[in-house]
C-alpha positions, 0 to 999 in steps of 0.5 A, spaced: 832 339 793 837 335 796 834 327 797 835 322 802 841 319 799 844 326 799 842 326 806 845 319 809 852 320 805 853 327 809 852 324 815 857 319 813 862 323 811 861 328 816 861 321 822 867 319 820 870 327 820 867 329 826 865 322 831 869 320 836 873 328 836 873 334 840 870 340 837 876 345 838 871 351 835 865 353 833 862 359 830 854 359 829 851 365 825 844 365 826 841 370 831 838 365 835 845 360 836 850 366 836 853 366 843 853 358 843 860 354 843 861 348 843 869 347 843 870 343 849 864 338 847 867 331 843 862 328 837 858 322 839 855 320 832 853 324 826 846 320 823 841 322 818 833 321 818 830 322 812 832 329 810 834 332 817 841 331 820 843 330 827 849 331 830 850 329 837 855 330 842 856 330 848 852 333 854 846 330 851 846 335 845 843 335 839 844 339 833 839 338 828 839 341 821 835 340 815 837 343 808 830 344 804 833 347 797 839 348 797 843 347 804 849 342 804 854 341 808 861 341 806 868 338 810 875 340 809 882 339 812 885 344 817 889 348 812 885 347 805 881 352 801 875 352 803 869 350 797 862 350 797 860 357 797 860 364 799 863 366 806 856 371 807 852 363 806 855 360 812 851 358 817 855 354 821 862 352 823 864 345 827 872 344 827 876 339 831 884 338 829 883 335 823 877 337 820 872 344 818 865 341 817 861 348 814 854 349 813 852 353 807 845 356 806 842 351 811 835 355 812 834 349 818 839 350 824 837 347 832 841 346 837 836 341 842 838 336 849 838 329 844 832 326 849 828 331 845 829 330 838 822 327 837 821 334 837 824 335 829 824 328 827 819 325 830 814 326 826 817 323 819 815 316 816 819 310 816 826 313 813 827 308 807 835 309 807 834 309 816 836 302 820 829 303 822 826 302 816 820 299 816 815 297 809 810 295 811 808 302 815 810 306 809 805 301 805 800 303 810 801 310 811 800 311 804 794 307 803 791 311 809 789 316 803 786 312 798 783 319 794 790 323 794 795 322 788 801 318 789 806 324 787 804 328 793 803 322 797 810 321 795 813 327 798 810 328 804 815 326 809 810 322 814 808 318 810 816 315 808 822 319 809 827 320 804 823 321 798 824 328 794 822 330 787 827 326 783 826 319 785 818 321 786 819 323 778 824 317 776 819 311 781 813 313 777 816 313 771 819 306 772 811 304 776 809 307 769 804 311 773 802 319 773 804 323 779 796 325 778 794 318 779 789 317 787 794 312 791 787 307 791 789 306 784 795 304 784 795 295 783 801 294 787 804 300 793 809 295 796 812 294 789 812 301 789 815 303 796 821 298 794 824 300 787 824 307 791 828 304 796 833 300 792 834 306 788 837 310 794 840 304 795 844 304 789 846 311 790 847 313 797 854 311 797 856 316 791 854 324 789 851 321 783 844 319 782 842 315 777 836 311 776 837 309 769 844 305 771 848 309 767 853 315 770 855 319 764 853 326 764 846 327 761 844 320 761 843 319 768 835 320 769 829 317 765 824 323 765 827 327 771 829 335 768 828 332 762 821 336 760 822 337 751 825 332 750 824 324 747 824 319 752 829 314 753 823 309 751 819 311 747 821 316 744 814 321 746 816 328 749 817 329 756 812 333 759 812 337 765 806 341 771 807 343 778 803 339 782 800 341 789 798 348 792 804 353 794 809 353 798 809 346 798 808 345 790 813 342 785 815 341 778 813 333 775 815 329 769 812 324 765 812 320 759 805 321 756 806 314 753 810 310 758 805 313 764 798 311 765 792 315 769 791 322 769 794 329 768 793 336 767 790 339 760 794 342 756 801 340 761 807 342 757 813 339 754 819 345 754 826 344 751 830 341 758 838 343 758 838 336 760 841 330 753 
């Protein structure tokens, strides 16, 4: 699942193609937009709000996407091959003089009047790479519900924008706390809310993520996809257990040793591809 970094430096790169351009094609492929055209209309901005992005444009319309598993966006030049998936996976197309902007496997594609954006977005948390940012709501959001373990809390968009599965694992283990552990427990939430935020800092402008300060292939998390194997600290083996009900449940990694608080019996410590 694509996190909030991946998000913002989407938007950006998309900005600098599409903003301040007119669209001279458009092609939408899904049912609900399938009539819709916007050549004629110039991009206004591209932005992100947590894991959403909003393309507006000009008469006060905004296309609103979200990417949840595995959706992206993928530029090209006029005239370039195509990379980024399989033609049946297309979603969308936006094209100006210089660029194609396509959108493969995008589960979430709206097409809004911009005043109503509140309708998709506004639901979210202070987004932590957002020009909105705000700490201490988050800090107070997540407070809200002392009896609920810190790695959902983590995760729930309306709580703080931007978090997903990889930076959830990777804070928590440099908190040295279980993603078990009740948010009423954890000593210090502030602290925790900024090391997420700087670590997104630290990655948003590149498509690595790395939360260890190395960009080596393989070396790049603590205990992120590394059930099975020694950690990077102490050497004890990675485990692994999915946490919440489904839909909404994910796989978490941690370091029995490094990590303090609970953790479900018998969790597994399954051999990782990952060095």
């Amino acid at each position: 699942m694509p996190e909030g970094d991946t998000v913002w430096l989407a938007a950006k790169r998309m900005d600098l193609a599409l903003a301040g351009r007119v669209l001279t094609y458009s092609d939408f492929r899904v049912p609900s937009l399938a009539t819709v055209d916007l050549s004629g209309r110039s991009v206004r901005e591209v932005v992100s709000r947590g894991k959403h992005l909003l393309t507006r444009l000009d008469g006060e319309l905004t296309l609103h996407t979200h990417f949840r598993m595995d959706g992206t966006w993928r530029l090209h030049r006029i005239g370039v091959r195509r990379r980024g998936g399989a033609a049946h996976e297309i979603r969308v197309i936006l094209r100006n003089e210089e660029w194609e902007a396509v959108g493969y496997r995008l589960p979430v594609v709206d097409l809004l009047e911009t005043r109503h954006e509140s309708r998709v977005v506004g639901h979210l948390g202070p987004d932590l790479l957002g020009p909105d940012w705000d700490a201490a709501v988050a800090v107070e959001r997540l407070a809200a519900a002392p009896g609920r373990a810190i790695g959902e809390a983590l995760l729930d968009q309306r709580n703080l924008a931007g978090i997903g599965n990889l930076y959830k694992a990777e804070v928590l283990f440099l908190s040295g706390l279980t993603p078990w552990t009740d948010v009423g427990e954890v000593a210090d939430v502030p602290r925790l809310v900024e090391r997420a935020r700087r670590l997104m800092l630290a990655n948003r402008d590149h498509d690595a993520q790395s939360t260890t300060g190395n960009l080596r292939r393989g070396t790049e998390h603590w205990v992120f996809e590394r059930s099975g194997l020694g950690c990077r600290r102490c050497g004890t083996r990675i485990r692994q257990a999915m946490q919440g009900s489904p839909p909404y449940s994910r796989v978490c990694y941690w370091c029995p040793s490094c990590q303090t608080g609970p953790a479900p019996a018998g969790s597994k410590a399954r051999a990782s591809r990952s060095a």
